[in-house]
C-alpha positions in Angstrom: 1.4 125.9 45.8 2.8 125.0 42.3 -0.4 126.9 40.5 -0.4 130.0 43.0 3.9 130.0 42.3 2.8 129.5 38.2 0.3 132.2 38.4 2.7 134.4 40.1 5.1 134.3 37.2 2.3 134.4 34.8 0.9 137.5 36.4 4.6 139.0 36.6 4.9 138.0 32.8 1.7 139.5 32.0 2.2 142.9 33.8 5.9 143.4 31.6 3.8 142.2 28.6 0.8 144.4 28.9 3.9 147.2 29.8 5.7 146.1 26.7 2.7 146.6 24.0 1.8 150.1 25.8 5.0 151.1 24.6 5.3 149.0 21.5 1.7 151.6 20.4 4.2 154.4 21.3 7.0 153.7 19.7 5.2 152.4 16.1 2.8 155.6 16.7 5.5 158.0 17.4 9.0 157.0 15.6 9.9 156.9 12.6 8.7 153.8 10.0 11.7 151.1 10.7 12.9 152.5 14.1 11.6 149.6 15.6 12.8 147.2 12.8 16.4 148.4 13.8 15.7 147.7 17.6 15.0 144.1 16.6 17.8 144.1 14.3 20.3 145.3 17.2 18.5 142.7 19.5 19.0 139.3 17.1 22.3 140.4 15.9 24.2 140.4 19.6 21.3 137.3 19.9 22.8 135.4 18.0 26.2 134.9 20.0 24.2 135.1 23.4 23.9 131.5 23.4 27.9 131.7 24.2 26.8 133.2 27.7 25.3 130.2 28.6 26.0 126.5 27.0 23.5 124.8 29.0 25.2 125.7 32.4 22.3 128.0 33.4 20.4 124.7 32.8 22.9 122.9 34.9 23.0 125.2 37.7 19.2 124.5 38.2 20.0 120.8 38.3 22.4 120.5 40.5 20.9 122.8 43.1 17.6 121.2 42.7 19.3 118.0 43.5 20.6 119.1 46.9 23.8 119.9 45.8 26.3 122.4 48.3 25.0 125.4 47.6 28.1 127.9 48.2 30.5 125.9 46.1 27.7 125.6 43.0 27.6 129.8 43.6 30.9 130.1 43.3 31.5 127.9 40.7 28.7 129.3 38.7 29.9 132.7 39.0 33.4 132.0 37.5 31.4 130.4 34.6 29.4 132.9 33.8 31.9 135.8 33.8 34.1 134.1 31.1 31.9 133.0 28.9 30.3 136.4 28.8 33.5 138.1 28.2 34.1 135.3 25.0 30.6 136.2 24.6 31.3 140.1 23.8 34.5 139.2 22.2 32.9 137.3 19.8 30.2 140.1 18.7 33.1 142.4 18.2 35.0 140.3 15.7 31.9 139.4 14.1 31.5 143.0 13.4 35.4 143.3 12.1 34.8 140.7 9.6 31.6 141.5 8.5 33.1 145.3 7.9 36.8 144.9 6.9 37.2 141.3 5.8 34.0 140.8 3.8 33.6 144.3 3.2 29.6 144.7 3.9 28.5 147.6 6.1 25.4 148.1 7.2 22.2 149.6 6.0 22.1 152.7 8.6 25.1 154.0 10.5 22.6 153.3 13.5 22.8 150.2 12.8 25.7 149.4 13.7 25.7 151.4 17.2 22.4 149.7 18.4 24.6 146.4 17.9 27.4 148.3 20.4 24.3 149.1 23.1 22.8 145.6 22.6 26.3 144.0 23.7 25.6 146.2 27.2 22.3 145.0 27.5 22.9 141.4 27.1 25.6 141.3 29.2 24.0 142.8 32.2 21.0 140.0 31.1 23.8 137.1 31.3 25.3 138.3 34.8 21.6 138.6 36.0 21.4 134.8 35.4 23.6 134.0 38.5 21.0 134.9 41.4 18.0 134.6 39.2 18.8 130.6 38.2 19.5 130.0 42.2 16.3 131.5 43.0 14.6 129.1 40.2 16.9 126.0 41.5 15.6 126.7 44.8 11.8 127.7 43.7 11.8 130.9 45.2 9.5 132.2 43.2 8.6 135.5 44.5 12.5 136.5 44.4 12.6 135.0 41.0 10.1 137.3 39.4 10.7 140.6 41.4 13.3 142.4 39.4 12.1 140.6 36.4 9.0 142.4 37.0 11.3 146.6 38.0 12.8 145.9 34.4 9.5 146.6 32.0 8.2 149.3 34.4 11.7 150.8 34.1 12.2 150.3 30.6 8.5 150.6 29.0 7.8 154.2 30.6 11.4 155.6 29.3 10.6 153.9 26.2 7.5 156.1 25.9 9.2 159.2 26.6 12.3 158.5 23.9 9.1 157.9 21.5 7.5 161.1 22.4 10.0 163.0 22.8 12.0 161.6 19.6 14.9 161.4 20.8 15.5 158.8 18.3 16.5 155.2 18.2 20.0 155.2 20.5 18.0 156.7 22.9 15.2 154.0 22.6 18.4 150.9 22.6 19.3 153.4 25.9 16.1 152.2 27.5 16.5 148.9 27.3 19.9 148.6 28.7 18.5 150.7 31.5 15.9 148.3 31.9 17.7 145.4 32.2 20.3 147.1 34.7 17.4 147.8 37.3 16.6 143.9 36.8 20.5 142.9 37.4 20.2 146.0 40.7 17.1 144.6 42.0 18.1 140.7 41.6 21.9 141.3 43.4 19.5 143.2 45.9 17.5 139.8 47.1 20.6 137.6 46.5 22.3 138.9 49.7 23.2 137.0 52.1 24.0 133.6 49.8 27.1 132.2 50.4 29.2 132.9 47.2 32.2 130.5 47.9 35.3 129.4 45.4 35.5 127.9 42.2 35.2 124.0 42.7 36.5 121.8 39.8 35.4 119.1 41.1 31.9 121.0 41.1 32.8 122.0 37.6 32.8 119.2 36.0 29.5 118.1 37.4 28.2 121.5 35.6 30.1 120.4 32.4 28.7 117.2 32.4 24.9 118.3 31.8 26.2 121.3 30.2 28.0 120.1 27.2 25.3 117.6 25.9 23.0 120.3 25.3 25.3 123.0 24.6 25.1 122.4 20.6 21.4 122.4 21.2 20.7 125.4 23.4 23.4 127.3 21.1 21.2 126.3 17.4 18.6 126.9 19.0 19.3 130.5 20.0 20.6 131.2 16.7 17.4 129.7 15.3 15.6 132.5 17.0 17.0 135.1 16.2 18.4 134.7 12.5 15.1 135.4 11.1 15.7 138.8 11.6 19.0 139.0 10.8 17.8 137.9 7.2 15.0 140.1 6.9 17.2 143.1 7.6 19.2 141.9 5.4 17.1 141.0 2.2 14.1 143.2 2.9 15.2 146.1 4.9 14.3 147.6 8.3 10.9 148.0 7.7 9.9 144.4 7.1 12.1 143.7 10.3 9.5 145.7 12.2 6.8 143.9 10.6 8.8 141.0 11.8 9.5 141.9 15.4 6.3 143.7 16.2 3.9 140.4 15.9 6.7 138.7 17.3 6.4 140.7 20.4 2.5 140.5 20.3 2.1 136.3 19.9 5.0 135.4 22.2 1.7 136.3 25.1 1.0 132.9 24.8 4.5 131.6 25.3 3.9 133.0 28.9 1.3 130.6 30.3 4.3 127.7 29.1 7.1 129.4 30.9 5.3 130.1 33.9 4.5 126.6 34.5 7.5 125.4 33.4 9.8 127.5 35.0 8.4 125.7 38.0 8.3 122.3 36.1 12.0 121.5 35.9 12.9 121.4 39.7 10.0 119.8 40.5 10.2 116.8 37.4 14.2 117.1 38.9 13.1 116.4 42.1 10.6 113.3 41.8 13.5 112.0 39.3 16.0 111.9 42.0 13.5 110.1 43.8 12.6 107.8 41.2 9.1 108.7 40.8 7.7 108.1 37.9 4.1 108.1 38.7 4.5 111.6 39.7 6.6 112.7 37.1 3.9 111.5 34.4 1.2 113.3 36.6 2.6 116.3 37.0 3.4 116.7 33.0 -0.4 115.5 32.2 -1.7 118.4 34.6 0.7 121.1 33.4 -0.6 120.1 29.7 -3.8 120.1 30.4 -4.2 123.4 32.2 -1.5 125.2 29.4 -4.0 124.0 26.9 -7.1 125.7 28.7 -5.2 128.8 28.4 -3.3 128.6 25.2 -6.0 127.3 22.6 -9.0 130.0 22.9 -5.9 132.7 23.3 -4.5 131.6 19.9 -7.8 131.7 18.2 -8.5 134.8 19.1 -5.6 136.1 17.7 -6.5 134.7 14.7 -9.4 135.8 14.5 -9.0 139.2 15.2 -5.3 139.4 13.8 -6.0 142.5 11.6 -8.2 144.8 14.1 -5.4 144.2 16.4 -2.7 144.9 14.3 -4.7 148.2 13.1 -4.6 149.3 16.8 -1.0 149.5 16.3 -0.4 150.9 13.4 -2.2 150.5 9.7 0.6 149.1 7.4 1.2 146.8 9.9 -2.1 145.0 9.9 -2.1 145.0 6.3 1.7 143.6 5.7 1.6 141.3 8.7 -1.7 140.0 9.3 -1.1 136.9 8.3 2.4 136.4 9.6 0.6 136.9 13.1 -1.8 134.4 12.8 1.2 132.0 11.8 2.8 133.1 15.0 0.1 132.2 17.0 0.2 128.8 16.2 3.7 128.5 16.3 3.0 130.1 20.0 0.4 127.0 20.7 2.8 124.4 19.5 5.5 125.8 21.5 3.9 126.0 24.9 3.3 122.1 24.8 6.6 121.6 23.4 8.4 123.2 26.4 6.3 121.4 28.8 7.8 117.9 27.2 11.3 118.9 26.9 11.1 120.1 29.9 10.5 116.4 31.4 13.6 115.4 29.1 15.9 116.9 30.6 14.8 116.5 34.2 14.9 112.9 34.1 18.9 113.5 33.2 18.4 113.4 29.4 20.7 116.6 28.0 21.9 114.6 25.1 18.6 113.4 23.9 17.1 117.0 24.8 20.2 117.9 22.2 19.1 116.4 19.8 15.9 117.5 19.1 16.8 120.7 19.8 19.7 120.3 17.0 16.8 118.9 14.8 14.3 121.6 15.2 16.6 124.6 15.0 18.1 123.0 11.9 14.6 123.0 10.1 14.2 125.7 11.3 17.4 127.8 9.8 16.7 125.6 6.9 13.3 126.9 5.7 14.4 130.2 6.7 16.7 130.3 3.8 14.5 128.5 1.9 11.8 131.0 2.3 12.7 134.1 3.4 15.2 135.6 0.6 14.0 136.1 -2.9 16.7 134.9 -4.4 20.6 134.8 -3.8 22.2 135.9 -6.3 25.5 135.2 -5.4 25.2 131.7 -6.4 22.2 132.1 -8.6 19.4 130.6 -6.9 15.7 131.7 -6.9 13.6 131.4 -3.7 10.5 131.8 -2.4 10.8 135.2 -1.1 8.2 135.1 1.4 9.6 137.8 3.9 8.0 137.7 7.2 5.6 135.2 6.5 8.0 132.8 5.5 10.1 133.5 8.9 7.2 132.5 10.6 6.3 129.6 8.5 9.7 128.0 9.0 9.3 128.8 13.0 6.1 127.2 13.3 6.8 124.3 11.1 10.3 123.5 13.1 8.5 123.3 16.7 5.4 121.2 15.3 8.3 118.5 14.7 10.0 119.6 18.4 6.9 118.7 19.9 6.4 115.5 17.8 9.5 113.9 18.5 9.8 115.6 22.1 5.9 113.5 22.5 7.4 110.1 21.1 10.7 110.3 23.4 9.0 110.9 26.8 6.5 108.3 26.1 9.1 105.5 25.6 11.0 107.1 28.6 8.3 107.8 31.4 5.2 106.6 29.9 3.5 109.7 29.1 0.7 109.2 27.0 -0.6 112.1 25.0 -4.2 113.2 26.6 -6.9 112.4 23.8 -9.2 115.5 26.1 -6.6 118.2 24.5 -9.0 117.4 21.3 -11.8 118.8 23.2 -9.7 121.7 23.9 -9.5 121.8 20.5 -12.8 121.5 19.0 -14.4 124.1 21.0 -11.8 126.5 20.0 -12.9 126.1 16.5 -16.6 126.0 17.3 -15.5 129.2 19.5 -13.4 130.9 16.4 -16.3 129.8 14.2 -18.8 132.0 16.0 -16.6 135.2 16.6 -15.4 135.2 12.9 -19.5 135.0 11.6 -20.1 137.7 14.3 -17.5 139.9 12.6 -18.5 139.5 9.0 -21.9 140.9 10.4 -20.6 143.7 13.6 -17.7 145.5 12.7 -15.0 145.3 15.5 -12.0 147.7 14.8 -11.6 149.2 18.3 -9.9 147.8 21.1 -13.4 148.1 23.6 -15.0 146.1 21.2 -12.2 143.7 20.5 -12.0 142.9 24.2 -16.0 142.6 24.5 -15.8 139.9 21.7 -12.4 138.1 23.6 -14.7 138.1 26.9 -17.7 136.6 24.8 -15.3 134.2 23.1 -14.3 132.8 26.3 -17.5 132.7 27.6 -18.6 130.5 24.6 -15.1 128.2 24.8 -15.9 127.5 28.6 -19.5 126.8 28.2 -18.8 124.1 25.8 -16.0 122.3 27.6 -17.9 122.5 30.7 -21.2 120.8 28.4 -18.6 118.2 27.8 -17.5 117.8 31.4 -14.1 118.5 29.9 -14.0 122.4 32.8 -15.5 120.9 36.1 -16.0 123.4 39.1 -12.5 121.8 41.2 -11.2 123.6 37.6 -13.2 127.1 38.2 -12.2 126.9 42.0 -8.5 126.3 41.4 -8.3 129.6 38.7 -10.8 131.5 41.4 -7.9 130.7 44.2 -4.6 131.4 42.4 -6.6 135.1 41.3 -6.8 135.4 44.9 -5.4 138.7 45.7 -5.1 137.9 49.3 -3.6 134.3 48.8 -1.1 135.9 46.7 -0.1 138.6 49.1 0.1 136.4 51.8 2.7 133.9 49.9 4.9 136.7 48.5 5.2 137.7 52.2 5.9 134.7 53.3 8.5 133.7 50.9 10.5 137.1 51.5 10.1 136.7 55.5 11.7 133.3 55.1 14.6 134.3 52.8 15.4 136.9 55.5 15.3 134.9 58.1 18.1 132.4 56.4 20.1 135.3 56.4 
């Protein structure tokens, strides 16, 4: 049930993704050069205070439901939570701007600038009051309810996206979209959360919230500034152009971040609940399958990006693939890296670890906002210093660079914890992903592969050549085809989403 529930958010994920570029080819074919750039500027700017909106307590209100906590008093408590810290959330964004205009005296490069930062504060508050029912449905693994309105807010968004692009009704409009988006995700979640018993604010429920919470709440707040500084900087010592550079590979790599979340979206209940039973076996188990099967996914998905970074990037636009080609295959193994680091911190902090999961998180987004400096700005002249000046590349660089150490010290942690040993058969993974890009790269210094049919005919033969080997080293067995063959059951799907909602209504 845990692979049909993980391929239910990967499929959900995929479907807003495949949404998401369909307009992204719109919006870089149809706008203006930089349009985008500002979008992403807008986004990272408010993103950098979002963290405010959570602290860890959308971490803790999975725990402590997943433990068997009362649920109406963990509602009601959560709710109260959530609703001030958004409001010192949006406060915060607003004085930001005051000080940046009036008491340091910097504007901004476009006065659009400035009022995609006003519609992003919208958006991301209708994103952190969406939190409330969609972390109960996670806490309680109700999966199909989790993913439904995540699901309404790219096929509300990406199709009015498309028409602001065509249209060009410029970039409010296409900020407009977004916020649009995210309220039919915040409409459709209060939708399935009827019926839940929202109660009163418990202190005493409070401070079991505040007590998971606060360990990680430096972490998870670095950590979101981490990602979304990068461009924040490039806006501000390249320009909106190199910001949508930036933000469009960022938006095209993060496809392999997917396979992670879905699993472990899942992950962290279940590691919760074999915790609070003191089951270690399982625990280990369960984080040795989810690695194994994210790495079947990840590995010949990363490859292939880099492999066929530029055709894809010419699909979306020409400049792009020749400014950012190799900023996305840096992304693409920052994406890798990521996917097993999740998995790992994810076992962290269900065996009641926040403070340790703190501070690698600390740690990584440190490096992380480190190198950025380091490499991103020419120079800063302010105090006379020369830097590298990398741009984009160097934003990716420092991202990849900061999660290979996450997922090094996240590795070293859980095996003196839990015992998890790292699986030597990931190198097989590994090998035949090379022997795989090997082949595809010497097949495109001799075809020429530029359109997208011909791109996806040399993915399909890439994965036909990555599975053949692994299966030559007994490394893909047929339990492994016959477990992918029944999660892509139609029918088996169909049947559990049913179920699930049928249930949920009865408890009403």
């Amino acid at each position: 049930m845990i692979a049909r529930k993980s391929f239910l958010i990967f499929l959900n994920l995929v479907a807003g993704t495949i949404l998401g570029y369909v307009a992204l080819f719109m919006i870089l074919k149809f706008m203006d050069k930089g349009d985008y750039g500002v979008i992403g500027f807008g986004m990272a700017y408010v993103g950098l205070f979002w963290f405010i909106s959570d602290i860890g307590f959308n971490s803790a209100h999975v725990k402590r439901i997943s433990e068997g906590r009362d649920l109406e008093k963990c509602l009601g408590t959560f709710f109260v939570i959530k609703l001030v810290l958004t409001a010192i959330m949006v406060a915060s964004v607003l004085i930001s701007i005051f000080i940046w205009k009036f008491v340091i005296g910097r504007g901004f490069e476009t006065p659009e600038h400035e009022w995609i930062i006003y519609l992003f504060i919208l958006y991301y508050v209708i994103l952190s009051l969406s939190a409330i029912p969609i972390a109960t449905f996670s806490a309680r693994k109700e999966t199909a309810k989790q993913q439904l309105p995540g699901l309404l807010e790219p096929i509300t968004r990406a199709p009015l996206a498309i028409i602001v692009a065509v249209s060009s009704l410029g970039i409010l409009a296409l900020a407009g979209s977004y916020v649009i988006g995210v309220a039919a995700l915040l409409i459709m979640a209060i939708i399935l959360f009827r019926g839940y018993p929202l109660g009163k604010f418990d202190s005493k429920m409070f401070k079991l919230y505040f007590t998971f919470a606060i360990p990680i709440a430096i972490s998870s707040s670095i950590v979101v500034i981490s990602g979304n500084v990068d461009k924040v900087m490039i806006q501000l010592f390249w320009g909106k152009e190199f910001v949508e550079y930036y933000f469009s590979v960022q938006r095209l790599s993060t496809f392999l971040i997917l396979v992670a979340t879905a699993v472990t979206i899942l992950l962290f209940p279940t590691l919760s609940e074999h915790h609070g039973k003191e089951d270690y076996k399982q625990i280990r188990r369960l984080t040795t399958t989810a690695e194994r099967y994210v790495s079947l996914v990840v590995i010949p998905c990363a490859v292939l990006l880099i492999v066929f970074s530029k055709p894809i990037l010419q699909i979306l636009r020409y400049d792009i693939a020749e400014n950012a080609s190799t900023t996305l295959q840096i992304m693409a193994i920052y994406s890798s890296i990521f996917c097993f680091y999740m998995i790992f911190l994810n076992q962290i902090m269900a065996i009641d670890k926040p403070r340790l999961g703190a501070k690698i998180g600390v740690s990584m987004a440190s490096i992380n906002i480190l190198l950025n400096i380091i490499f991103i700005p020419k120079d800063i002249r302010s105090i006379g210093i020369n830097l590298l000046g990398m741009g984009a590349e160097g934003a990716a660089l420092a991202t990849a660079i900061s999660a290979a150490f996450g997922l090094v010290m996240c590795k070293i942690y859980t095996r003196r914890l839990t015992g998890t040993k790292w699986n030597p058969r990931i190198l097989l993974h590994i090998c035949a992903g090379i022997i795989m890009g090997g082949v595809l790269y010497y097949l495109s210094g001799i075809i020429t592969i530029i359109r997208w049919y011909e791109i996806g005919a040399a993915c399909l033969l890439g994965i036909g050549i990555y599975l053949a080997i692994l299966w030559l080293l007994r490394e893909f067995k047929k339990k492994d085809l016959m477990l992918f063959l029944d999660i892509l059951n139609p029918k088996g799907m169909t049947r559990y989403i049913s179920s699930e909602l049928k249930n949920n209504e009865k408890k009403r």
